[in-house]
C-alpha positions in Angstrom: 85.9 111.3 52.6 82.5 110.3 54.4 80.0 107.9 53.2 77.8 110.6 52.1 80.2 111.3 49.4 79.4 108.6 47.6 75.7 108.6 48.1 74.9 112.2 47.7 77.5 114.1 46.0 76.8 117.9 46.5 78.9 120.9 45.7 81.6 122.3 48.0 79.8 125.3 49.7 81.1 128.8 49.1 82.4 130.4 52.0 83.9 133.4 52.9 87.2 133.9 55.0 86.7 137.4 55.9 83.9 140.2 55.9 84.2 143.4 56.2 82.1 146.1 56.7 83.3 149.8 55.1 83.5 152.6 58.3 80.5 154.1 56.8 78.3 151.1 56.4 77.1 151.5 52.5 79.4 148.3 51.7 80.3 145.5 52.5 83.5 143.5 51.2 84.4 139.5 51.3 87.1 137.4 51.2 86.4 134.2 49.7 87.9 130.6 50.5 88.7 130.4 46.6 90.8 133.6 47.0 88.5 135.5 45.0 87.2 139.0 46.7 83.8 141.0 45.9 81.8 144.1 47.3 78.5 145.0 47.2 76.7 148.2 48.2 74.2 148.1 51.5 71.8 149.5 48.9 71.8 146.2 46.7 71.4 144.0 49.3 68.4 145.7 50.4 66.7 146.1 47.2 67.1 141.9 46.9 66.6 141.0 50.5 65.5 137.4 50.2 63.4 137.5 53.5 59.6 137.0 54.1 58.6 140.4 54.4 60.4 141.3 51.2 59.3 138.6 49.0 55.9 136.7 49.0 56.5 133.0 49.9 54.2 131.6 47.6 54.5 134.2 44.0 58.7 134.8 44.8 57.2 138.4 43.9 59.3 141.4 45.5 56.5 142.8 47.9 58.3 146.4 47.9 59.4 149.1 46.0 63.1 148.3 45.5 63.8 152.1 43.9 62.2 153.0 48.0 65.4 152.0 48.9 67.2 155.1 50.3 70.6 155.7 48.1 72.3 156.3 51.6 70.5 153.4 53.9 73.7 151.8 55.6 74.4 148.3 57.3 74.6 148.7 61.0 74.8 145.4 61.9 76.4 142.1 60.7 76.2 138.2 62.4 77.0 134.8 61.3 74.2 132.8 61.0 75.2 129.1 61.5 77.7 128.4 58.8 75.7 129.1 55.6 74.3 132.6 56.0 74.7 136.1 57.2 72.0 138.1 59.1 72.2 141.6 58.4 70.5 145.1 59.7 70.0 148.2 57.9 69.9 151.6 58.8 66.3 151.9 57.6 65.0 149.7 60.5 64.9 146.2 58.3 66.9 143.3 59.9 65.0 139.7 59.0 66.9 139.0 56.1 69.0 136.0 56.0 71.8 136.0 53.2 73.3 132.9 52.5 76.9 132.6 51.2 76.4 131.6 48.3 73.5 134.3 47.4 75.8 137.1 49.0 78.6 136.0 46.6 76.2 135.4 43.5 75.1 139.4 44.7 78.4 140.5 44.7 79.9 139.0 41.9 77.4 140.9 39.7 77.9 144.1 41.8 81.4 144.1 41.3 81.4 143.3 37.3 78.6 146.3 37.2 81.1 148.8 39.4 82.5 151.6 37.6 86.7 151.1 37.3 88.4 153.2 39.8 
């Protein structure tokens, strides 16, 4: 235990142990460090991308149609950023968005609860 445990106490961040994109790139599945596991469609995290070109800096407004978003728009591309976030690119050209860990499992609880049972 660090000093700045007892000066700032702060939550334990959420982080996932494994990622996993599907072979057709519409989802993408996580591992978390509680043991927990959640998916969320490519489609989702495009409608709430988080980034500056998505959502005005100063309203929080969503600056786009989110129903735009094609039903088939795919995740070509996934990198770590640092150890908080996720940078992600989708088929549709759109790559600024930065998804921290604890939005992307927020996301994908709520995806997951709203799936249909297979």
């Amino acid at each position: 235990m660090s000093i700045w445990d007892h000066i700032k106490k702060s939550d334990r961040p959420i982080v996932p142990t494994g990622v996993e994109l599907s072979a057709d790139g519409r989802q993408i599945h996580f591992t978390w460090d509680d043991g927990r596991s959640t998916s969320v469609s490519a489609r989702v995290l495009r409608q709430v991308c988080p980034c500056a070109q998505c959502v005005d800096e100063w309203t929080h407004q969503r600056t786009f149609d989110e129903e735009a978003v094609p039903s088939d728009i795919r995740i070509h591309d996934s990198r770590q950023i640092g150890n908080y976030a996720l940078g992600l690119g989708f088929s549709d050209g759109h790559q600024t968005g930065i998804f921290h860990f604890r939005f992307l499992r927020e996301t994908s609880e709520k995806s997951s609860a709203s799936a249909p049972a297979s």
